[in-house]
Structure formats: structure tokens, C-alpha cells
C-alpha positions in Angstrom: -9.2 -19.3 -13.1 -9.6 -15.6 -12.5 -6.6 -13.5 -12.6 -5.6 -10.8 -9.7 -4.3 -7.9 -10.5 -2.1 -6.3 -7.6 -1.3 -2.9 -7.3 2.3 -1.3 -5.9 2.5 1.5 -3.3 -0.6 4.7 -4.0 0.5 7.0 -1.5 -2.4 9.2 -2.3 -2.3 9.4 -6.0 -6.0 9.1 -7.1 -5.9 10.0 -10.4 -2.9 8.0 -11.7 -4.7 4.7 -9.7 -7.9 5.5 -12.0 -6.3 5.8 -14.9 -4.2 2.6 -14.1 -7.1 0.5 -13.3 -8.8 1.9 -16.3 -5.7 0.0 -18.6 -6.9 -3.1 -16.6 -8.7 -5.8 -19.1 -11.9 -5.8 -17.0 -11.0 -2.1 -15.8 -12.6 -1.5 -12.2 -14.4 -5.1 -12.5 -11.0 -7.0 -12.1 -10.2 -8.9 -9.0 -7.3 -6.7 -7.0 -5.5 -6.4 -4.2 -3.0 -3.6 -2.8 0.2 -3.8 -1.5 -0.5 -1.2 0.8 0.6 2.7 1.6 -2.5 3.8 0.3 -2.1 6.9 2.1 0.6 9.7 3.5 2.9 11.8 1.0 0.1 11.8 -2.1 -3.1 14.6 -2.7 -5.6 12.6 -2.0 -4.8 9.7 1.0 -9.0 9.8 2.0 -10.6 9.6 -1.5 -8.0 6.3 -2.2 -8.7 4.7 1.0 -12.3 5.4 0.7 -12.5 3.8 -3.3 -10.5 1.1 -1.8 -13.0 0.2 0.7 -15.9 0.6 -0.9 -15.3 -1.4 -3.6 -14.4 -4.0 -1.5 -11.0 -4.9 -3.0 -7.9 -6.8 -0.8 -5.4 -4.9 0.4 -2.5 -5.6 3.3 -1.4 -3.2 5.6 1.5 -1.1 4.8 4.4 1.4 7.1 1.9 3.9 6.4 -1.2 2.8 7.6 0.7 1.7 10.7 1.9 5.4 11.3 -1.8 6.9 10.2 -3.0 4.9 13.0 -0.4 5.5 15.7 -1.1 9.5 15.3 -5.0 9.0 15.7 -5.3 11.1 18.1 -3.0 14.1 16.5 -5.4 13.1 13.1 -8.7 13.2 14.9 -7.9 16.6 16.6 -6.4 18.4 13.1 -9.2 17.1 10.7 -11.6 18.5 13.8 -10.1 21.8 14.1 -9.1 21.9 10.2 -5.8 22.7 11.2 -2.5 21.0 11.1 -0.3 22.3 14.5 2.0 20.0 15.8 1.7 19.3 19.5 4.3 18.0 22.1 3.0 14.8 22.3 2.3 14.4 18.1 4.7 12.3 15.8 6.6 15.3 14.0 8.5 13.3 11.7 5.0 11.5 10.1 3.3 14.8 9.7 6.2 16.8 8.4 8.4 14.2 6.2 6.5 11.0 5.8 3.5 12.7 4.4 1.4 12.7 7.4 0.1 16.0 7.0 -1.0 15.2 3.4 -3.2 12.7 4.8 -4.9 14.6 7.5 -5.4 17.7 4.4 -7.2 15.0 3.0 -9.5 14.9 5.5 -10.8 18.3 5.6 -13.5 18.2 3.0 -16.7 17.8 5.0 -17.4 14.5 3.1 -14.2 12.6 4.0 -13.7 14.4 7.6 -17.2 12.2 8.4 -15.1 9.5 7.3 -12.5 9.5 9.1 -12.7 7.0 12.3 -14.3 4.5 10.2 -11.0 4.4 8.2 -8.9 4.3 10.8 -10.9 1.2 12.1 -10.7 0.1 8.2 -6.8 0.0 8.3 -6.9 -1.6 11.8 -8.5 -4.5 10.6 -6.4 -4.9 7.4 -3.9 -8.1 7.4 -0.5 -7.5 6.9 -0.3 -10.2 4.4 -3.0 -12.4 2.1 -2.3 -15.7 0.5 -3.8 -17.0 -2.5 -4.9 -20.5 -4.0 -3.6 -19.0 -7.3 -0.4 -20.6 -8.6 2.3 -19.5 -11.3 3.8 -21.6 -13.2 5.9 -22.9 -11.0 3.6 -24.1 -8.9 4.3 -20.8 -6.3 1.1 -19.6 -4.6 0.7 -15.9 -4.4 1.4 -14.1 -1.0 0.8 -10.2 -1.3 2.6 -8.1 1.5 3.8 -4.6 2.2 7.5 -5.8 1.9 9.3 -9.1 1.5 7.9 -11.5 3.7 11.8 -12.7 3.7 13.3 -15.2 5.8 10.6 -14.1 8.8 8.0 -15.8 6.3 8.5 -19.4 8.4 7.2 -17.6 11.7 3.7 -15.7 10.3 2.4 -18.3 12.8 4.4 -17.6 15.6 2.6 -15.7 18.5 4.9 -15.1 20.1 7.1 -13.4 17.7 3.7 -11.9 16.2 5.6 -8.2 16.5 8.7 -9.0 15.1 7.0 -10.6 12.2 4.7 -7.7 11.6 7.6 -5.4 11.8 9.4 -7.2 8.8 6.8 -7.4 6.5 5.7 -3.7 6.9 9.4 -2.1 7.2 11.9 -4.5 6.2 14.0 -4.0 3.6 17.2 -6.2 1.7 15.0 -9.5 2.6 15.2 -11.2 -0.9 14.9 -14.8 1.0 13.4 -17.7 -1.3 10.6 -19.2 0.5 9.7 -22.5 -0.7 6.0 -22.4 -2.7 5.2 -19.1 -2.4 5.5 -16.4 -4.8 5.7 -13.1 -3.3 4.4 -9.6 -4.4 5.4 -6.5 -2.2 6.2 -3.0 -2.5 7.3 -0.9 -0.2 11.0 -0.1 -1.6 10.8 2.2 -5.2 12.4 1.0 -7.7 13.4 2.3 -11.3 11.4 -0.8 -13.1 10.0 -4.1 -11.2 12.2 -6.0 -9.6 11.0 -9.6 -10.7 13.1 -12.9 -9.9 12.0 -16.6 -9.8 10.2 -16.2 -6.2 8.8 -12.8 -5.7 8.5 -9.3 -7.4 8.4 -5.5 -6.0 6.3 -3.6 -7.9 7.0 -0.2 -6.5 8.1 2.0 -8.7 7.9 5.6 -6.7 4.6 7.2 -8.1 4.6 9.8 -5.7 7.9 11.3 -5.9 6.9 12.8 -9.0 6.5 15.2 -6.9 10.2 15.6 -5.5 11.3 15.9 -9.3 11.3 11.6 -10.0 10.8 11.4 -13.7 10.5 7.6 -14.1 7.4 8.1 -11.1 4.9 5.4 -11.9 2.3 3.0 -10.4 2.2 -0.4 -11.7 -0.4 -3.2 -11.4 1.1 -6.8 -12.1 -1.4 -9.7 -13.1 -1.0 -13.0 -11.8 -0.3 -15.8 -12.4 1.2 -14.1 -15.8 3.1 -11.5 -14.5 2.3 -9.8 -17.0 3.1 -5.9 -16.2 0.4 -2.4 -16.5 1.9 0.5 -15.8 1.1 4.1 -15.2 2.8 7.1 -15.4 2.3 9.8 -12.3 -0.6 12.4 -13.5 -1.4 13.7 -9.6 1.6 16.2 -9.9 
């Protein structure tokens, strides 16, 4: 059987997911999957989203990628104009606190503005969760999200609380529901060190804040079914 290796929260950090991967046994080879918030906050949103893609590994929507795609229109006309100026109509608290205006910087560089609406479509089309025919030892399949899946895990089926669902897994936090059979991997929430119990883990552990001044800022990969642990410190700041 063929491990997976998922990886916690890259908000733009390109150089600390290269080096992570790199600690990986078959390195860029390996069989991955992100937890999303591949973008916002970090240097280097476009150049992530675009390794992700092209190499063709999983990865679930996260809070993130829902805002990026909510401000298409503000992102389309900065990454245009090379400019970031905040209109009436933009989402001011994205672009100026959540990272947003990292992101559309990103995007500037001839080579990754060209890029740009066929990420957006990318991100679109990403699920906001991915189940796995790979058990632990407990006989728990994997299910990768953004954040816990929690006690809205018994709806993903649901239509017609399809919203409410997709809201929880991408925002919720403070979910730490047991769902039968499933072991669940999320991010999302930063933590000091990985928060692991019998069910689920979150393997966020706040690589980008290195750059507010977060010492312990690292990204970490978790293999499974071992759970075995890579980690990474922050080398982007």
C-alpha cells in the first residue's frame, strides 16, 4: 500500500514547502495531498498554487481559496493594472488583513499574471474534502479537509444543507466530533505542535506567522496510515 503524505496550511511559503517535501522518503515523487490555504498572507501564493497543480497532487479547498475566488474581480483588475487600490465594491478586510494583497503581488510577474484565471478556475473545481481507501490501524479511513469535518460530517451528502456543510469544513473551528471510521486530517487552526487524538489530527502549525514574530512557525507533512510526523521550519521570512 502506498503511503500519502498530507501537508498542513502553505499560505504562500514556497521555499519552506520545497524544503519539506524534499525531507519526504520519495521527495517530490510521494503521493500528497493539501489541506488547503495554499495561498493569501505568504510571498509566493501563485508559484504554490501553480507547483500544486502542475504536479497534479490532491488538495481540498480551504477559507482562503474561498475568499481568492470571491474577490475575482478586485484580483483580475489589480494583477491587470499591477496595482493593488482598493475599490468600494472590493473586500478590504481579504486584501489588507487576510493576506489578500499578498496573493494578488503574486501575480504580477508576467509569468503567473498569464496564469491567473486558470487558477481561479483551478480552486473552483477543488473539493472541499477527499476520502481515502487507506486505513490506520484502527481500521479509520482517511478524510483530508480544510477543518474538522466535526459533527456536520453525517450531512456531506445532504443537498440541501450543501452550504452549511461547506461552511464548516472550510471555517469551523472547536469541532473535535468523533466520527465513526474515518480518521480525519485538517488544518486550518495553528497550533504550537500537532494536535493528534484517536480520530483525527491538525497539522497546522502557523508557517506563515514567522512573519508576525511566531518562532515555533512550521509546516508539517504527516504520513498515513503511520502518522508518522515531517516537519519544517519557516525559511520564507
Amino acid at each position: 500500500m502506498q503511503n500519502i503524505y498530507i501537508i498542513g496550511d502553505v499560505h504562500g511559503c514556497y521555499e519552506s514547502l520545497m524544503a519539506l517535501i524534499a525531507r519526504l522518503p520519495a521527495k517530490f515523487d510521494s503521493k500528497i495531498c493539501f489541506v488547503g490555504d495554499l495561498c493569501d498572507r505568504g510571498p509566493q501564493s501563485a508559484k504554490v498554487i501553480e507547483f500544486v497543480r502542475s504536479h497534479g497532487y490532491d488538495c481540498v479547498r480551504g477559507n482562503h481559496e474561498r475568499r481568492f475566488l470571491l474577490a475575482k474581480s478586485s484580483a483580475q483588475r489589480c494583477v491587470r493594472d499591477r496595482e493593488i487600490v482598493i475599490g468600494a465594491s472590493d473586500d478590504i478586510n481579504w486584501i489588507a488583513k487576510s493576506g489578500g494583497s499578498d496573493t494578488m503581488k503574486s501575480y504580477f510577474a508576467p509569468e503567473f499574471s498569464a496564469l491567473l484565471n486558470e487558477h481561479l478556475e483551478y480552486l473552483q473545481n477543488l473539493p472541499v474534502f477527499l476520502q481515502y481507501d487507506i486505513f490506520d490501524e484502527n481500521s479509520r479511513s482517511l478524510v483530508v479537509s480544510h477543518s474538522a469535518v466535526g459533527n456536520m460530517w453525517k450531512f456531506r451528502d445532504f443537498v440541501a444543507v450543501k452550504d452549511d456543510f461547506e461552511a464548516h469544513v472550510l471555517s469551523g473551528r472547536d469541532d473535535y466530533t468523533d466520527n465513526a471510521g474515518i480518521f480525519n486530517v485538517y488544518g486550518h487552526t495553528p497550533q504550537d505542535e500537532p494536535f493528534i487524538n484517536d480520530y483525527s489530527a491538525n497539522i497546522d502549525l502557523g508557517c506563515v506567522f514567522k512573519k508576525r514574530g511566531y518562532k515555533n512557525a512550521r509546516l508539517c507533512a504527516m504520513e498515513f496510515p503511520s502518522k508518522r510526523l515531517f516537519i519544517q521550519d519557516c525559511i520564507d521570512f
